[in-house]
Structure formats: structure tokens, C-alpha cells
C-alpha beads as a LAMMPS data file, in Angstrom:
LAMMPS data file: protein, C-alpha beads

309 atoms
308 bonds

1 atom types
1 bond types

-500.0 500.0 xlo xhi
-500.0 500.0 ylo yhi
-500.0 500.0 zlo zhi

Masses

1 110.0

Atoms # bond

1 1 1 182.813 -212.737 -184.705
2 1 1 180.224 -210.576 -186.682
3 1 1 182.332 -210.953 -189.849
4 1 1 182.944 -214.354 -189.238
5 1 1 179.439 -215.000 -188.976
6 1 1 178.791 -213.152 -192.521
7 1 1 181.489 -215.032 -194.013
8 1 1 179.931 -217.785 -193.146
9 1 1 176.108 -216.986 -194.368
10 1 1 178.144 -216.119 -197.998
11 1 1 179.543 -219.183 -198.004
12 1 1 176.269 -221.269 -197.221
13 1 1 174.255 -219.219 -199.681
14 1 1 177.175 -219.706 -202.461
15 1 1 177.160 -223.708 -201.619
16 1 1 173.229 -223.681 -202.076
17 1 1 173.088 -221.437 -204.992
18 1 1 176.143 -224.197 -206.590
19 1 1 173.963 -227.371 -205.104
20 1 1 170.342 -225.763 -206.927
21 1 1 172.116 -224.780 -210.012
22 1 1 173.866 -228.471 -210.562
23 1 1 169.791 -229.648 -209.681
24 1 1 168.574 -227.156 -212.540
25 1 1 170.943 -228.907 -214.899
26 1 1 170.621 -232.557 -214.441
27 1 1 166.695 -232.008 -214.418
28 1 1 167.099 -230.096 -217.681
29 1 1 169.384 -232.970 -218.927
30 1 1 167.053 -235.566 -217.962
31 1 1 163.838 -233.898 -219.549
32 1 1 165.935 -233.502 -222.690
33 1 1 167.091 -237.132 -222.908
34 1 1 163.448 -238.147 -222.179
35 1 1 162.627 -236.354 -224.754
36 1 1 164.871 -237.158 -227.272
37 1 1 164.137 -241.062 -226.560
38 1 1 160.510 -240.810 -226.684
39 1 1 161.089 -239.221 -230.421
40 1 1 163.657 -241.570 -231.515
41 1 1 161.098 -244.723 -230.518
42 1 1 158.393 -242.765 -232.619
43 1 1 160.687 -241.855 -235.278
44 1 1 162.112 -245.868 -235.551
45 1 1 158.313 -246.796 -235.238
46 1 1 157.123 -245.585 -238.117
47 1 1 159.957 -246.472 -240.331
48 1 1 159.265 -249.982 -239.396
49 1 1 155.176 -250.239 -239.285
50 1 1 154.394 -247.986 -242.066
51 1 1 157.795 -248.898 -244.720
52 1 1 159.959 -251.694 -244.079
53 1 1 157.981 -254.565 -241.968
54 1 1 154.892 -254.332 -244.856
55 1 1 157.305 -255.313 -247.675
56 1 1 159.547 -257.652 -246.346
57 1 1 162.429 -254.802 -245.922
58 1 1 164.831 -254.948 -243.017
59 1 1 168.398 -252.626 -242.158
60 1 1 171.639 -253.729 -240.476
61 1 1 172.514 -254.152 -236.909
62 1 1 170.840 -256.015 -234.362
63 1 1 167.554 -254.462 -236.062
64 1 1 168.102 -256.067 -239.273
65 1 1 168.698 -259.560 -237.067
66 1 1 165.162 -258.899 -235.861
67 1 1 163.218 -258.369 -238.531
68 1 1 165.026 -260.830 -240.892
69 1 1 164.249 -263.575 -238.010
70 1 1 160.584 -261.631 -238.526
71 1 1 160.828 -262.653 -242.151
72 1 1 161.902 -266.264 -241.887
73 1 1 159.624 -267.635 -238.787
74 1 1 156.571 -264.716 -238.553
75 1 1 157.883 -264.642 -234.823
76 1 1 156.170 -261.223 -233.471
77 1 1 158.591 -258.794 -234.360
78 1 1 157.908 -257.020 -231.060
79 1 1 159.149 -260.147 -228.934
80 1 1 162.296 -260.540 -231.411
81 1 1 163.580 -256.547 -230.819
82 1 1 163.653 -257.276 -227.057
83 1 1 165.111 -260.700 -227.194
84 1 1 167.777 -259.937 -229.862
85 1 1 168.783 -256.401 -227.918
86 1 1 168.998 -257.804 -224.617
87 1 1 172.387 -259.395 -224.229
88 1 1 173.584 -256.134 -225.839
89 1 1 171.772 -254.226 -222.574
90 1 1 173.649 -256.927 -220.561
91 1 1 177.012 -255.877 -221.869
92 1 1 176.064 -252.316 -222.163
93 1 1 176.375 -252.565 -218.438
94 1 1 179.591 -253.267 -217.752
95 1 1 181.221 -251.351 -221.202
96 1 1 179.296 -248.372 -220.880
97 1 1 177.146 -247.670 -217.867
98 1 1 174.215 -249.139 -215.817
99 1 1 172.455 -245.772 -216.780
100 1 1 172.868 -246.381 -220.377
101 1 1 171.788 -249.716 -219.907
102 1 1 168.286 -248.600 -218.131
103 1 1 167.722 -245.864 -220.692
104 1 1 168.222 -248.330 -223.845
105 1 1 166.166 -250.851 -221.505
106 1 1 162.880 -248.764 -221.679
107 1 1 163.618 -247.304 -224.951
108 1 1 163.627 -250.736 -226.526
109 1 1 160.746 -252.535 -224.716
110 1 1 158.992 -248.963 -225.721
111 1 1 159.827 -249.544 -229.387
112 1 1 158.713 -253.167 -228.737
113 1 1 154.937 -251.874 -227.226
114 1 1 154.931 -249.177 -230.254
115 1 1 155.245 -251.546 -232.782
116 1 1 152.909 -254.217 -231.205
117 1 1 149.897 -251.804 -231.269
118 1 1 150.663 -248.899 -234.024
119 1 1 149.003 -249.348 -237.061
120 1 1 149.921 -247.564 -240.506
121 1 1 148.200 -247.586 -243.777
122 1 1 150.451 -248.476 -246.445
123 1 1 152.733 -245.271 -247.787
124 1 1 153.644 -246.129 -250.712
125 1 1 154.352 -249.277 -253.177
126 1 1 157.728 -247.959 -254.876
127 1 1 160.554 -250.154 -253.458
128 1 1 163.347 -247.292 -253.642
129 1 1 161.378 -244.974 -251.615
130 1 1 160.076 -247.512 -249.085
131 1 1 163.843 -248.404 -249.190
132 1 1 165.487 -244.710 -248.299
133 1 1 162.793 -243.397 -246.613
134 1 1 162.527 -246.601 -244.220
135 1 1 165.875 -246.236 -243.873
136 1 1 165.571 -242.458 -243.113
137 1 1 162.974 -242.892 -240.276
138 1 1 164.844 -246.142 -238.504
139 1 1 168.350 -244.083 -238.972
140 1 1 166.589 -240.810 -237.339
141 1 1 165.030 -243.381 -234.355
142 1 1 168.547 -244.420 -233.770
143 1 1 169.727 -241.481 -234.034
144 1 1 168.067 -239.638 -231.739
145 1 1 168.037 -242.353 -228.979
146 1 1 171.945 -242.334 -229.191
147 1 1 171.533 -238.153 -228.290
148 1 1 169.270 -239.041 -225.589
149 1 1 172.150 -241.547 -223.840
150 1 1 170.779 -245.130 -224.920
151 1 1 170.356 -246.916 -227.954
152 1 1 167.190 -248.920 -229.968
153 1 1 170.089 -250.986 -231.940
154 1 1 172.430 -252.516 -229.199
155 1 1 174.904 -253.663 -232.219
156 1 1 177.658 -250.597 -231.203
157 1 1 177.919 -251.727 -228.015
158 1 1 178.850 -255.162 -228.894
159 1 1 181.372 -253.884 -231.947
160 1 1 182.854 -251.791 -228.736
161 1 1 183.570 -254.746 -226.504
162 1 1 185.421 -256.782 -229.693
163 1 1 187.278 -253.840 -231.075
164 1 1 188.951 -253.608 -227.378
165 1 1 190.011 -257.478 -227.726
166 1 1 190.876 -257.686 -231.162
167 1 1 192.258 -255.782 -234.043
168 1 1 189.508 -254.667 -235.116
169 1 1 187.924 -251.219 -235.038
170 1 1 183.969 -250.566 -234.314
171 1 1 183.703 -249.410 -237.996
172 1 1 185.618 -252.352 -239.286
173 1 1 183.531 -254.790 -236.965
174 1 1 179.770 -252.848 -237.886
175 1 1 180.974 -253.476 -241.458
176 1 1 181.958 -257.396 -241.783
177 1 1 178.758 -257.646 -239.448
178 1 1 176.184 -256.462 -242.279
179 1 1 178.153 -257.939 -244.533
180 1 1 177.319 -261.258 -243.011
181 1 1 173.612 -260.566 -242.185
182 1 1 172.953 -259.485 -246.042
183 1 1 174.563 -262.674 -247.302
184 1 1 172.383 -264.529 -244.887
185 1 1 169.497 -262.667 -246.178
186 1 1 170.561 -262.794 -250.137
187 1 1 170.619 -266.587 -249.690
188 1 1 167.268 -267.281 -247.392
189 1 1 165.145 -264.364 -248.640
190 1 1 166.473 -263.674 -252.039
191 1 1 169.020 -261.229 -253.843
192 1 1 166.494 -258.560 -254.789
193 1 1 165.345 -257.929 -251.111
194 1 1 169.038 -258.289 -249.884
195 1 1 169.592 -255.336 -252.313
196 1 1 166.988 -252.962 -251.235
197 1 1 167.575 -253.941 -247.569
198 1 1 171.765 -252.653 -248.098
199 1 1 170.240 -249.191 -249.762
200 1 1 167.519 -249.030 -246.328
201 1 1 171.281 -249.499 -244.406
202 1 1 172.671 -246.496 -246.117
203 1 1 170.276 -244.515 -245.431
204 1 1 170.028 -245.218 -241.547
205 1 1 173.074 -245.229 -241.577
206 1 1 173.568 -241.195 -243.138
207 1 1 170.899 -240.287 -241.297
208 1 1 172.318 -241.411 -237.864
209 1 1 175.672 -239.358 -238.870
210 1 1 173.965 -236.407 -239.539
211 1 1 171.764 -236.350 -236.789
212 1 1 174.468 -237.238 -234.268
213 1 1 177.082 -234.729 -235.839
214 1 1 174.588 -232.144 -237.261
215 1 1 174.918 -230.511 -240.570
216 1 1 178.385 -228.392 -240.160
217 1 1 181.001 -230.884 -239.542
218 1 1 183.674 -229.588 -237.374
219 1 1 187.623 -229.729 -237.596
220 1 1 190.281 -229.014 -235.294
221 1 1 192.863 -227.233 -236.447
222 1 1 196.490 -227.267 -234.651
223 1 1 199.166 -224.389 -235.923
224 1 1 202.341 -224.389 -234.785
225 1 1 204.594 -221.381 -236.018
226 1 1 206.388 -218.605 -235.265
227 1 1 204.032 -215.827 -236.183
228 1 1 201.778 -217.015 -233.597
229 1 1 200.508 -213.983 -232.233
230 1 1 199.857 -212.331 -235.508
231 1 1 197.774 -215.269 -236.614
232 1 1 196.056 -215.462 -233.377
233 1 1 194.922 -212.075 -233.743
234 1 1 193.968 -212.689 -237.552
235 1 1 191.813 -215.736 -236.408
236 1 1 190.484 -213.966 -233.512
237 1 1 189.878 -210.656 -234.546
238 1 1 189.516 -211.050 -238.464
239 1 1 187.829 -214.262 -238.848
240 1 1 185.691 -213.770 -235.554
241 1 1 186.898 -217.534 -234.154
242 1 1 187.907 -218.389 -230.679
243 1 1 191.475 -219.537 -230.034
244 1 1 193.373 -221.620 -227.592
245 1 1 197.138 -221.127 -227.089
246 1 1 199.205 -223.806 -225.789
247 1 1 202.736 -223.303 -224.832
248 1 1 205.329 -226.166 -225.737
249 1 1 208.107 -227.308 -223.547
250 1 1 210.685 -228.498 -226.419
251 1 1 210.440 -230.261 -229.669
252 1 1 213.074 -230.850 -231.887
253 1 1 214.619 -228.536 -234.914
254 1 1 217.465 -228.271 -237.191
255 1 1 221.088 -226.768 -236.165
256 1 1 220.612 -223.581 -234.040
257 1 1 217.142 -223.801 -234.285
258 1 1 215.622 -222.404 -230.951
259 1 1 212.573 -224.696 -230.472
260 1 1 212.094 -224.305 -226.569
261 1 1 208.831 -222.018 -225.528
262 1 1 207.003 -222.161 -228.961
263 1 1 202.977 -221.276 -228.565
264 1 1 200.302 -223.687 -230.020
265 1 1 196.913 -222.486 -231.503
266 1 1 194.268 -224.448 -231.480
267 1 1 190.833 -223.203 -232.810
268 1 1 187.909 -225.839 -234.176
269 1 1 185.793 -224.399 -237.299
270 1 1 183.413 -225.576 -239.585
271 1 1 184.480 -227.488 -242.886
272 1 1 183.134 -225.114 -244.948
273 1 1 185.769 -222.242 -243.275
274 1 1 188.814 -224.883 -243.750
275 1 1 190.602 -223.361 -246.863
276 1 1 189.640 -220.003 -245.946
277 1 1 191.633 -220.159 -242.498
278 1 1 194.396 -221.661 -244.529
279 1 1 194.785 -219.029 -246.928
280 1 1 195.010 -216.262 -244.454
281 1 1 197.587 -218.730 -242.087
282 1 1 199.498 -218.917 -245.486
283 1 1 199.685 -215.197 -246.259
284 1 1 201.501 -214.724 -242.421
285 1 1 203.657 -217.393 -242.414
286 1 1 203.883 -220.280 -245.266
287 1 1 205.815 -222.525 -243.170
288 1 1 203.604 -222.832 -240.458
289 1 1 203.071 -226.374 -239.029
290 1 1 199.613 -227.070 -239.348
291 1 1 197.454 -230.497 -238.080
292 1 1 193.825 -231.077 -239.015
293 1 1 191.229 -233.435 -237.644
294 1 1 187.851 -234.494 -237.379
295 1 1 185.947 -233.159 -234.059
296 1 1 182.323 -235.350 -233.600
297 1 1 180.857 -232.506 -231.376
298 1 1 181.485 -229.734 -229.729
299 1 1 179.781 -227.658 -226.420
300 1 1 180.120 -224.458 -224.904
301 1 1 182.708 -222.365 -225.949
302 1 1 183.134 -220.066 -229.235
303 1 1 182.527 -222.190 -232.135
304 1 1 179.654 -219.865 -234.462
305 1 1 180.984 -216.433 -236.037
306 1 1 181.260 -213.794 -233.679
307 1 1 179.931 -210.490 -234.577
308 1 1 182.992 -208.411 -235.606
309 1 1 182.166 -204.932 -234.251

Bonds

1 1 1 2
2 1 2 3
3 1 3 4
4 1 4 5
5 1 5 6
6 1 6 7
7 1 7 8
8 1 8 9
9 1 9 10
10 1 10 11
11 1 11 12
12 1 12 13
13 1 13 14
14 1 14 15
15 1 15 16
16 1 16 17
17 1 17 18
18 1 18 19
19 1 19 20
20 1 20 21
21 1 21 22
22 1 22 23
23 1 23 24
24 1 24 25
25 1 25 26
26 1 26 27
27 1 27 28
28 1 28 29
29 1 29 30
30 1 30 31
31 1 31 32
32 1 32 33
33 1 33 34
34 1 34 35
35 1 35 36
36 1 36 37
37 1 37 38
38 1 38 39
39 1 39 40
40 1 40 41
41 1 41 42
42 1 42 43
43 1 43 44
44 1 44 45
45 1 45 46
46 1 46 47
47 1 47 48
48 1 48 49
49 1 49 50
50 1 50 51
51 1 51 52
52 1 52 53
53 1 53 54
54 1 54 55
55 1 55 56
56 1 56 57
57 1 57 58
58 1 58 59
59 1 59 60
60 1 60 61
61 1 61 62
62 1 62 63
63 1 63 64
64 1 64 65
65 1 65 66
66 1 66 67
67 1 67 68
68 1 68 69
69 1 69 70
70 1 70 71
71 1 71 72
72 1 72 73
73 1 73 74
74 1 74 75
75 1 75 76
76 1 76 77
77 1 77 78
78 1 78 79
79 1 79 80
80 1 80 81
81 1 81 82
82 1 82 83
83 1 83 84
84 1 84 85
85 1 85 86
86 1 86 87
87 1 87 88
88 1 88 89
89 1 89 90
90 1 90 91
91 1 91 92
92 1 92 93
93 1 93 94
94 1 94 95
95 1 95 96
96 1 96 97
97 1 97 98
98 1 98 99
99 1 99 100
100 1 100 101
101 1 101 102
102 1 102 103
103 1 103 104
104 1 104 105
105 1 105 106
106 1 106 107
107 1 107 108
108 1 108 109
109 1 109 110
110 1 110 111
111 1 111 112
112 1 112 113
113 1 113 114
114 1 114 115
115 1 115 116
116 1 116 117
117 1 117 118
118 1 118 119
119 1 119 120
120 1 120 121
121 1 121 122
122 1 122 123
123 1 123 124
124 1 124 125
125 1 125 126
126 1 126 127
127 1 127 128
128 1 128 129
129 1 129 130
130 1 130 131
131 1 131 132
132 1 132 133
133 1 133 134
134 1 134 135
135 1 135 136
136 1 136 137
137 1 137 138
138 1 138 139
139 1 139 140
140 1 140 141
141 1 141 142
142 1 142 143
143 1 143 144
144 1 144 145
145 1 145 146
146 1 146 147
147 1 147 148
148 1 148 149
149 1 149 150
150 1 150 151
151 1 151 152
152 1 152 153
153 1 153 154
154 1 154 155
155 1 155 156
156 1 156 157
157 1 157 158
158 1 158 159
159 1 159 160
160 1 160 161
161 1 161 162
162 1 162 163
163 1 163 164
164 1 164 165
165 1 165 166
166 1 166 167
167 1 167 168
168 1 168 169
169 1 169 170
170 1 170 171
171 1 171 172
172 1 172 173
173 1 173 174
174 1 174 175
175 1 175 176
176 1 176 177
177 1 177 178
178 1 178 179
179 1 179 180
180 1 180 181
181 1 181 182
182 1 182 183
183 1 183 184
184 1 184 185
185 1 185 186
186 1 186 187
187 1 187 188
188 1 188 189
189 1 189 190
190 1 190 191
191 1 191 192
192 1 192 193
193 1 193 194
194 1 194 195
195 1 195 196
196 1 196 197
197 1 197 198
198 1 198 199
199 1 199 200
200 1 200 201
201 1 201 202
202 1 202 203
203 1 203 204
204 1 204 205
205 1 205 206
206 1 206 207
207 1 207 208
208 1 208 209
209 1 209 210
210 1 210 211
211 1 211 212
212 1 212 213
213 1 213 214
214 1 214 215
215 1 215 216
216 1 216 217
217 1 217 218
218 1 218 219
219 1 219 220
220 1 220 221
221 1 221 222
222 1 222 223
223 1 223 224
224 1 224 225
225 1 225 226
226 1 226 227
227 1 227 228
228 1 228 229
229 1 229 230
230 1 230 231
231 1 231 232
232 1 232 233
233 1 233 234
234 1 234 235
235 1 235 236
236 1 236 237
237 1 237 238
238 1 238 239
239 1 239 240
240 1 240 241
241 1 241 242
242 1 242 243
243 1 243 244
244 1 244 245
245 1 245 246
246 1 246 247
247 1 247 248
248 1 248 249
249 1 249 250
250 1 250 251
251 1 251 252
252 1 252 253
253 1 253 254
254 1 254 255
255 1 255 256
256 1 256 257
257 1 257 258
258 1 258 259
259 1 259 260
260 1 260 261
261 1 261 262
262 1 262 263
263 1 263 264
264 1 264 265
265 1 265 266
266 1 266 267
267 1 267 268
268 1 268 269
269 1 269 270
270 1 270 271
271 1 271 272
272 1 272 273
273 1 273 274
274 1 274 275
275 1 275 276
276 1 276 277
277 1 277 278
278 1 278 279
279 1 279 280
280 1 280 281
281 1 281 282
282 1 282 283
283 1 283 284
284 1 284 285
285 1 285 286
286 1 286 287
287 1 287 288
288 1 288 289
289 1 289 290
290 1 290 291
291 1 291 292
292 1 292 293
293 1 293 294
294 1 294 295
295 1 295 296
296 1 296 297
297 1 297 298
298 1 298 299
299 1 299 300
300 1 300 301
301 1 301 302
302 1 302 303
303 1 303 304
304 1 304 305
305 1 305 306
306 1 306 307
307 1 307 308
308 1 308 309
């Protein structure tokens, strides 16, 4: 009974200990995504009040519908981001979460109050810069919002919902989108503006990639072969990367080729490390099977250099 009894106080203190610890966490989570929101709707505020809304500038997206819509009826550009956002919070809903929809909720009514009452002196009077540096701040706005689990631009969330009903993907969709919205504006505002307005895209655009991937891009790299241990142990041990072995159940070869119980790597490096890992996979066994691909983002885990000894 006594050790029953003990068994049982273990197991209580473990389940509290787990229940605190999961607490911890999605208070940590929800102070960083706070956080991260609040500094996106700064970031997107300035690149708005103190570049592009002064000279007539606007991006893509549902943004650029906004502040075109600004440009052609002096509607308050504060009333327009809400208004032109919120059927994109309505499908956010269902396609992504109501969470995401709250979070995107506040975060644009918050860029709506920020750019009601902020007030910046003008920066500069050079079109390029007010161009790529307009387009730097409104990128980094969206960019961080999108880290902090909501979004300032709803215009992903609709190019999600089409590409699952049509043919098209949510890059293909984003692109014939701005497409249309610069011709609009290259008719009704005029070429010049249209212009600058594509170079403020690209630059939101950039910036929202490299905020949302980070500066090392990572791969995933896939080796089949039969020196697997010895390259295992050469990524591993040499190269200071983590590894993930997979075992296969059959595949298919030529004539007395035994291809049942083969091992798998998998690692994920940076870019940069790419031909490096190659060369050394080369000098074990040239044959070796070998599938690379993109990875967005990556979490726990061994992904930085490892100290060697």
C-alpha cells in the first residue's frame, strides 16, 4: 500500500510538472506572437505614413487595393485597410483558424488606429528610395505579423482558398493578382507611379522572404546508397551535422540487384554547405542517390555546426 501510495504521489507530481511546463510554453508563445504583431503594425506603419501614402506610392496585395482606392477617392486610408481585409478575416476562419482570424483581426484594426493618428515628417523626396525603402518597412510589417500567427495583408489567405479549387498555385494566383492591380493603377493613376509602386512590391516582397525564412536558407538533403554508414559517420562526425536514417522496405533495381533493407539519410543544411556535403558524399560513393529540396524553416533539432571535439 505504502509503495502504491508513492507511486502514486510520482505520478501526480510528473502530471503537474507536464501540465505547468505545457503552461510555461504557450504563455511564452503567446508573449512572443504579441510581440512580434505589435512590431510588424509599427514596422508597416511607418512604411506607409512616413514613405508611400505622402507620394502617392502603394504595394501589391490587398494593401495596394487600399491605398490605390486611397489614391482615387481620398477615402481615409484607415477605414479602407479594415474594409478591404475583412472578408479575407472572414475566410481566414474557416481556411486557416478562428485564432488566426482574431490575431489578424486586432493586428489590422491596430494598423488601422496607427495610421489614423501617427504622424511623420517627410523622409525623403527621391522616388527610388521612398520606393525600396517603403517597400522594405511594409514587407518587414508583413513579415513579422505572418511570424506572430496573423497577417496585416489578408491577400494569401484568399490565393489559398482558389489555389485549392483551381489550377492554380498561391504563387501563380499572388502573381496574375498584382499584375491586375498595377494595370489598374498604370491606367487610373499613371505609368510612372505604376512603375515605382511594382519596385515598392519587390521589395516587400524580399523582405517578407527573408524575414520569414531568415538569412541561411535551408535544404534537405535525401542520400540513398550503399555506403551509408560511412557517410553517416562523415556527415556526423566530420562535418558536425545531425542525421536521420530511414530504413526502406523495397524499391526496385536491376537483375540481382538486392534492393530490400537499404538505409536512408536524411540531414537538412544550409545552402552555403550544399556542394561541400556533395563533394565528400562523392569521394565515398559516386553513385549515391541523392534528392535535394527547399526546407522554409526548421525547429529544434541539430541544424548549426556542432563543435567537433
Amino acid at each position: 500500500m505504502h509503495l502504491r501510495c508513492l507511486e502514486l504521489q510520482h505520478k501526480t507530481k510528473y502530471m503537474l510538472t507536464t501540465v505547468n511546463e505545457i503552461g510555461r510554453i504557450e504563455f511564452r508563445n503567446k508573449i512572443k506572437d504579441v510581440v512580434l504583431l505589435s512590431a510588424g503594425v509599427g514596422m508597416a506603419g511607418i512604411g506607409l505614413k512616413g514613405f508611400l501614402l505622402p507620394n502617392g506610392f502603394f504595394d501589391g496585395g490587398a494593401m495596394g487595393i487600399a491605398l490605390l482606392t486611397q489614391i482615387l477617392t481620398s477615402i481615409d486610408l484607415s477605414i479602407l485597410i479594415i474594409l478591404v481585409n475583412l472578408p479575407f478575416i472572414l475566410i481566414g476562419i474557416k481556411q486557416v483558424s478562428p485564432e488566426f482570424a482574431v490575431k489578424s483581426a486586432l493586428a489590422i484594426v491596430g494598423l488601422a488606429v496607427l495610421v489614423h493618428i501617427i504622424e511623420f515628417p517627410p523622409i525623403t523626396e527621391d522616388k527610388l528610395l521612398i520606393a525600396v525603402f517603403g517597400g522594405f518597412f511594409l514587407g518587414a510589417g508583413i513579415g513579422l505579423s505572418i511570424r506572430g500567427g496573423g497577417v496585416i495583408d489578408g491577400t494569401e489567405v484568399l490565393a489559398i482558398t482558389v489555389s485549392r479549387k483551381s489550377s492554380l498555385t498561391v504563387g501563380d494566383f499572388i502573381a496574375l493578382f498584382n499584375v491586375i492591380l498595377f494595370s489598374f493603377a498604370a491606367v487610373f493613376v499613371d505609368i510612372e507611379t505604376a512603375m515605382y509602386s511594382m519596385l515598392t512590391y519587390l521589395a516587400a516582397s524580399q523582405t517578407v522572404d527573408f524575414i520569414i525564412n531568415g538569412i541561411e536558407e535551408y535544404i534537405g538533403v535525401m542520400i540513398v546508397s550503399d555506403a551509408a554508414d560511412e557517410i553517416k559517420h562523415k556527415v556526423s562526425y566530420d562535418l558536425g551535422r545531425g542525421v536521420t536514417v530511414f530504413k526502406s522496405d523495397q524499391g526496385f533495381g536491376g537483375k540481382d540487384t538486392d534492393v530490400a533493407d537499404k538505409r536512408i539519410l536524411f540531414c537538412v543544411i544550409t545552402r552555403l554547405e550544399v556542394t561541400k556535403l556533395l563533394q565528400e558524399i562523392e569521394k565515398i560513393d559516386a553513385k549515391a542517390f541523392i534528392v535535394q529540396y527547399p526546407v522554409k524553416d526548421t525547429k529544434g533539432g541539430m541544424i548549426k555546426r556542432r563543435p567537433l571535439h
